[in-house]
C-alpha positions as a Python dict, from the first residue, in 0.01 Angstrom:
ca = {
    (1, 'X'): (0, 0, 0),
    (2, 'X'): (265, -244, -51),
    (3, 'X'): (601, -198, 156),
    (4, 'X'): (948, -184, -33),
    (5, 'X'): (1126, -459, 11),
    (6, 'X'): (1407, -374, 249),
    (7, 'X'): (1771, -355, 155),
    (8, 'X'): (2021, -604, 208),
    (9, 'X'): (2229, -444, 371),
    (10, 'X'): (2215, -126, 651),
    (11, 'X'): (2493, 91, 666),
    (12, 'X'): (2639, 207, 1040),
    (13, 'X'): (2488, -127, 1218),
    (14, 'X'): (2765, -347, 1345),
    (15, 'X'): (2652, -666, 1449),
    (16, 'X'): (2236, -614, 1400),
    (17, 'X'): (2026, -948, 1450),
    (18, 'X'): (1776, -1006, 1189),
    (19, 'X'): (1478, -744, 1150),
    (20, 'X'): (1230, -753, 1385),
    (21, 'X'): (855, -748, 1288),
    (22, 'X'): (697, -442, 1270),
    (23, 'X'): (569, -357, 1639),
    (24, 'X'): (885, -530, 1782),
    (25, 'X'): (1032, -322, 2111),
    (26, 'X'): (1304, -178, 2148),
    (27, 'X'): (1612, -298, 2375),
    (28, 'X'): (1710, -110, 2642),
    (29, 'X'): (2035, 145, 2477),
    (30, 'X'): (2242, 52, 2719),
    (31, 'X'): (2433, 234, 2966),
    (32, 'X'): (2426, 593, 2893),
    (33, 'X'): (2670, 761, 2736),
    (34, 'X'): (2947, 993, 2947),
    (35, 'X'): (2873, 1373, 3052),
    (36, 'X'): (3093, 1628, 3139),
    (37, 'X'): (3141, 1671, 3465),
    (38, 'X'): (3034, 1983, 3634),
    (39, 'X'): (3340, 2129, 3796),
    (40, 'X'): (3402, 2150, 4195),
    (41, 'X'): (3313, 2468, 4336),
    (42, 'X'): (3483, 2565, 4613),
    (43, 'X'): (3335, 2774, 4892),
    (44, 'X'): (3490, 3146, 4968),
    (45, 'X'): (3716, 3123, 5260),
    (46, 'X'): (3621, 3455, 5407),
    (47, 'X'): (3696, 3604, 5760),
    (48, 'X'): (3535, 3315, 5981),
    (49, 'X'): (3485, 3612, 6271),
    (50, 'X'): (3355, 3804, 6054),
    (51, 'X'): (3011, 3598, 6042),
    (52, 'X'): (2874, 3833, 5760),
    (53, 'X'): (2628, 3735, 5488),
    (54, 'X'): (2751, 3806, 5147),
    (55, 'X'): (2641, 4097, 5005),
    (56, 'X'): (2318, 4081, 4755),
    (57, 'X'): (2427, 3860, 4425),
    (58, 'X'): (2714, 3737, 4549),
    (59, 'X'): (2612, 3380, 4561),
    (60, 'X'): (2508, 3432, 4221),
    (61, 'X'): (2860, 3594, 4092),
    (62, 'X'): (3024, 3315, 4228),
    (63, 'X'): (2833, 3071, 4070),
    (64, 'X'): (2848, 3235, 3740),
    (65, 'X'): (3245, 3232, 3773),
    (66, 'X'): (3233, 2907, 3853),
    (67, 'X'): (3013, 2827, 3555),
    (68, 'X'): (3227, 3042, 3352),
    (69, 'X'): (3574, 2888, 3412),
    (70, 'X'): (3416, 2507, 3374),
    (71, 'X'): (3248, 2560, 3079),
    (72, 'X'): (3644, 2716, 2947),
    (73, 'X'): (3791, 2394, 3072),
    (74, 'X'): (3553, 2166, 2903),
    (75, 'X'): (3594, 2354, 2570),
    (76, 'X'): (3989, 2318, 2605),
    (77, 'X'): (3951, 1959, 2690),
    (78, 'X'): (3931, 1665, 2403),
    (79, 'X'): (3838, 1413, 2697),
    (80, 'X'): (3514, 1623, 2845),
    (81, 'X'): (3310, 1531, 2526),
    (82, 'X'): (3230, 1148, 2416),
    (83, 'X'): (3461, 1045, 2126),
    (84, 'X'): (3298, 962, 1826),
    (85, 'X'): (3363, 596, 1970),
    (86, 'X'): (3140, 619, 2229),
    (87, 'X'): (2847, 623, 1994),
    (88, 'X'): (2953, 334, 1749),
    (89, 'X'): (2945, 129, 2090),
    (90, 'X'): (2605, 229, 2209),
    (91, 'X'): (2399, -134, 2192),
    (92, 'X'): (2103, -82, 1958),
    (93, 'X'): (1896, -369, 1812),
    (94, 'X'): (1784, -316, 1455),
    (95, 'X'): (1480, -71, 1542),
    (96, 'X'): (1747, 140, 1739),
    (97, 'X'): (1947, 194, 1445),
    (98, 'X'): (1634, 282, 1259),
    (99, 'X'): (1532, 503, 1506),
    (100, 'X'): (1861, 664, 1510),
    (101, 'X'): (1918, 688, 1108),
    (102, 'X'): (1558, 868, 1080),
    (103, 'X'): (1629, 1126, 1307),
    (104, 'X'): (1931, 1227, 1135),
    (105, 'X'): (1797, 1198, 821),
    (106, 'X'): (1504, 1458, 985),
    (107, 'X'): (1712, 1684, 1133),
    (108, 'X'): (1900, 1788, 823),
    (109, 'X'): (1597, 1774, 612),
    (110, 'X'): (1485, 2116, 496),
    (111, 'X'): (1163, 2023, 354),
    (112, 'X'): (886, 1758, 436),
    (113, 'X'): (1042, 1364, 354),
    (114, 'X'): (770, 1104, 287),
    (115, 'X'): (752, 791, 456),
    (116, 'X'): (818, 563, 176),
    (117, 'X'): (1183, 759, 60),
    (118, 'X'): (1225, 719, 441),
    (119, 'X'): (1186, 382, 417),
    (120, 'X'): (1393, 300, 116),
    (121, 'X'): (1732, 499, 289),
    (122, 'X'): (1730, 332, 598),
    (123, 'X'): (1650, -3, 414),
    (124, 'X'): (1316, -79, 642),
    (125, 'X'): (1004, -180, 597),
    (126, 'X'): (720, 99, 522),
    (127, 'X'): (507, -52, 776),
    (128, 'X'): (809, -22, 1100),
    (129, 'X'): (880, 318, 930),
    (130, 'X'): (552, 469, 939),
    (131, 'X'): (512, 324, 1324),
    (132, 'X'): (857, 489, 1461),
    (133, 'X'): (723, 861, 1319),
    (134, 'X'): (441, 834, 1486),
    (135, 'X'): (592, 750, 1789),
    (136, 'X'): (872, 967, 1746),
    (137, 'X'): (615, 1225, 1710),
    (138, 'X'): (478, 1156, 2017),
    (139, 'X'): (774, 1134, 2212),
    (140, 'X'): (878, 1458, 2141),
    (141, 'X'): (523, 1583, 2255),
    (142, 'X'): (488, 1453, 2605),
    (143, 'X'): (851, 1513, 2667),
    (144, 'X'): (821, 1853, 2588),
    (145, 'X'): (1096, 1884, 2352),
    (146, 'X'): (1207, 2199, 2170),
    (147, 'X'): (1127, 2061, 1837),
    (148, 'X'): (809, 1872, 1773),
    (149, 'X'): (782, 1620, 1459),
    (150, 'X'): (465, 1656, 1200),
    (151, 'X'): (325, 1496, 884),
    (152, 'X'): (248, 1785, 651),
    (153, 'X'): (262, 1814, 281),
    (154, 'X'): (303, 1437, 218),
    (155, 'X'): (594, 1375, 420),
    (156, 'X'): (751, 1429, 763),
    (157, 'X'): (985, 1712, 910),
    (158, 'X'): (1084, 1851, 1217),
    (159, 'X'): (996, 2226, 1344),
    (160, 'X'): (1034, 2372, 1634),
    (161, 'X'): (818, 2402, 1919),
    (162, 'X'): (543, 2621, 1932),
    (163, 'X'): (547, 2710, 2274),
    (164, 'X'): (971, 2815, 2194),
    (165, 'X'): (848, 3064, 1949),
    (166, 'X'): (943, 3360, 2239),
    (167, 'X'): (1295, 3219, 2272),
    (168, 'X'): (1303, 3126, 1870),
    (169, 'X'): (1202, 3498, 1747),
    (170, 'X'): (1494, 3633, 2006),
    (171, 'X'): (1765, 3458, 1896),
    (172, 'X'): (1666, 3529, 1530),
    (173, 'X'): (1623, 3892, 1613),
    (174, 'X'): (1976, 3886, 1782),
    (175, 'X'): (2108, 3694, 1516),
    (176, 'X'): (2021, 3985, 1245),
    (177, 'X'): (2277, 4221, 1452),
    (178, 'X'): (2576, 3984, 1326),
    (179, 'X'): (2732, 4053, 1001),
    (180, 'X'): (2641, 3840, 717),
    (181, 'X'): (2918, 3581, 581),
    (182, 'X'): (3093, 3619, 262),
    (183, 'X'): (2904, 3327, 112),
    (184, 'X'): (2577, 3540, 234),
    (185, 'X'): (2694, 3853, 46),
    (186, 'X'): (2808, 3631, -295),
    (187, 'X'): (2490, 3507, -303),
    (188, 'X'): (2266, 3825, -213),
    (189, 'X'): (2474, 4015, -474),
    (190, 'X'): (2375, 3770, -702),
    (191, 'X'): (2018, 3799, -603),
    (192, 'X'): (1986, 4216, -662),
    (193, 'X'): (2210, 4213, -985),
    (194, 'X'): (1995, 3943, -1131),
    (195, 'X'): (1654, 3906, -997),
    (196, 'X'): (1407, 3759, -1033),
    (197, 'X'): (1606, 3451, -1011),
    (198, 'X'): (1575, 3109, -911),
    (199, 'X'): (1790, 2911, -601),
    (200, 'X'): (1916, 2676, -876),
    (201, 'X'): (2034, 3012, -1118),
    (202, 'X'): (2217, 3102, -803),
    (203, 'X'): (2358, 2784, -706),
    (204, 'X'): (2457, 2754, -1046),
    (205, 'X'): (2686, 3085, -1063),
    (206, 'X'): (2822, 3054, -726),
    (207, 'X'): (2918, 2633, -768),
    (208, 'X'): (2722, 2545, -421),
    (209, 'X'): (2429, 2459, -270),
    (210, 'X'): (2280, 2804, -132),
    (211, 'X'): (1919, 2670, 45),
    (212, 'X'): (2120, 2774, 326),
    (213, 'X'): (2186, 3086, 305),
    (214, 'X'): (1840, 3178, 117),
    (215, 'X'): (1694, 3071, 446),
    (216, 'X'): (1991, 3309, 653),
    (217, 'X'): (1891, 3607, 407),
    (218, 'X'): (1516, 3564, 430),
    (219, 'X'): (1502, 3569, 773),
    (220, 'X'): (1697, 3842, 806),
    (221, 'X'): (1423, 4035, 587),
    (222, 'X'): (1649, 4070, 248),
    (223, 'X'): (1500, 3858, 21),
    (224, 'X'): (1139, 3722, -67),
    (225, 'X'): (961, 3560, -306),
    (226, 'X'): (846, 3720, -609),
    (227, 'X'): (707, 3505, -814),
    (228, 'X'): (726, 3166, -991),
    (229, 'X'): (951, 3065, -1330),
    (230, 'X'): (731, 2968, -1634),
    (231, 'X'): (955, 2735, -1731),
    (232, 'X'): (945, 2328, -1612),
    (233, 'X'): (909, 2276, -1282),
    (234, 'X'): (774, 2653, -1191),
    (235, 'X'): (1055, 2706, -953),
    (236, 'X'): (1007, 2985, -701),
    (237, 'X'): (1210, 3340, -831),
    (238, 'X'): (1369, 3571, -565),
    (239, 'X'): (1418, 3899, -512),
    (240, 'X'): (1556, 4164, -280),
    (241, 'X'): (1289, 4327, -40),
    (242, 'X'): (1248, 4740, 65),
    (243, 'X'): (1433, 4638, 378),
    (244, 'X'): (1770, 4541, 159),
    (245, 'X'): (1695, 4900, -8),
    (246, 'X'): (1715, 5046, 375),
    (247, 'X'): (1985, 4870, 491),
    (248, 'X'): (2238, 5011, 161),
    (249, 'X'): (2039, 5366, 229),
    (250, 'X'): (1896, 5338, -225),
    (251, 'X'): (1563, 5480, -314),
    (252, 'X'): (1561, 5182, -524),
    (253, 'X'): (1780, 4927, -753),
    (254, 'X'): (1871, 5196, -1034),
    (255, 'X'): (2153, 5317, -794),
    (256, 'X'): (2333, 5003, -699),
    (257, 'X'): (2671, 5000, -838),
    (258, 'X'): (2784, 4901, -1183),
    (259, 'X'): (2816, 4526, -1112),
    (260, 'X'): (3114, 4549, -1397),
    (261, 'X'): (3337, 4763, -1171),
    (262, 'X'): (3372, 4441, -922),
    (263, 'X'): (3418, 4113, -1154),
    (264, 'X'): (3702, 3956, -1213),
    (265, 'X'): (3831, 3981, -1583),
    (266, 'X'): (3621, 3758, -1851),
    (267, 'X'): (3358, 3693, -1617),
    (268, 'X'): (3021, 3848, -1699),
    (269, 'X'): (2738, 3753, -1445),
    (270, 'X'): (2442, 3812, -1755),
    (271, 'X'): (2551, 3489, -1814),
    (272, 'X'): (2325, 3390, -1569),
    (273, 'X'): (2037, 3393, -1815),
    (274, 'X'): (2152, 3169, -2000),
    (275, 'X'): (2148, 2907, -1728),
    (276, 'X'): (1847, 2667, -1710),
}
């Protein structure tokens, strides 16, 4: 397999020395970058005859307050968090920005990224690519990490870690007591009025991207998929599940509202069929 060539130029790296060959270690990063400080605690100044241990959890109440009240000051305080500046002056060579660039380009990624389109964004050999996933990957297994990285489906993304899935399915199930967000309730208005329908139909009616908030409604049990589109492509259709049905208290979608009742004059939402 032949390596693209590598691009000219690599955006974000101030200063990088020629490309190292593929194998070539890292520098060290440099000092580390600034934490906030923890905040003094200062000791109860009780009743020094009084030579009584406090009472059970008190330790731990004044600990929490002190917690408490730091993590408030911190949150008030531009200083307590390194400025973006900090980071442009963290010394990298030109693996360390490549390192860097991929796991960005990974953590936003919401499906599996092959090597090779890897390669051509951060403007590196396949080769040096291919070696920092794997040992990315491994990193992030004998550390422990919360996320682990894996090559699945022709390409590389991260997930999280399976030993987090306690943690993981709590804060999801927590997460399903919140209220949805407008942009949650456009789009799964869209999906009952109009299903089976496609993310792109959707995204198309409501003028941005929604993979976000498909992911926010199918966790939360209100849509699923249905089926797949004929047409090109065979894109995925959605629709609305028995537990959307529960939460609006319908027997089924016959009773939802006339969607006609709630659109602004001159728009009609069947125009949604016509889109591609």
């Amino acid at each position: 397999m032949t390596d693209p060539p590598p691009s000219s130029t690599s955006a974000g790296r101030p200063g990088s020395p020629p490309s190292p060959g593929p194998g070539h270690p890292a520098e060290p990063a440099g000092p580390g970058l600034p934490t906030a400080a923890e905040a003094p605690m200062e000791e109860p100044q009780g009743d020094p005859d009084a030579g009584a241990a406090p009472g059970p959890g008190g330790a731990d109440r004044r600990e929490e307050a002190a917690t408490g009240s730091a993590a408030q000051e911190l949150e008030g305080d531009p200083t307590a968090w390194p400025p973006d500046e900090a980071f442009d002056a963290v010394d990298l060579d030109d693996r360390g920005w490549t390192r860097r660039d991929l796991e960005a380009i990974l953590l936003v990624a919401d499906q599996p990224v092959p090597a090779p389109v890897l390669a051509e964004i951060v403007g590196s050999r396949l080769s040096e690519v291919e070696e920092l996933l794997v040992d990315l990957a491994g990193e992030y297994a004998r550390d422990g990490r919360g996320f682990v990285l894996r090559a699945i489906a022709g390409g590389w993304r991260l997930y999280t870690n399976p030993g987090a899935r306690t943690a993981v399915d709590a804060y999801l199930r927590a997460g399903q007591q919140s209220r949805l967000t407008r942009a949650a309730l456009e789009t799964l208005a869209v999906i009952a009025y109009r299903q089976p329908v496609t993310r792109f139909q959707v995204s198309a009616v409501r003028g941005v991207n929604v993979d976000g908030v498909f992911r926010t409604l199918a966790a939360r049990g209100l849509i699923q998929e249905v089926g797949t589109d004929p047409g090109p492509g065979q894109a995925t259709l959605y629709g609305t599940t028995p537990a959307f049905l529960e939460q609006l208290g319908l027997d089924d979608l016959d009773q939802l509202p006339p969607i006609k009742d709630y659109l602004p004059e001159g728009v009609d939402l069947l125009d949604l069929q016509d889109q591609p």
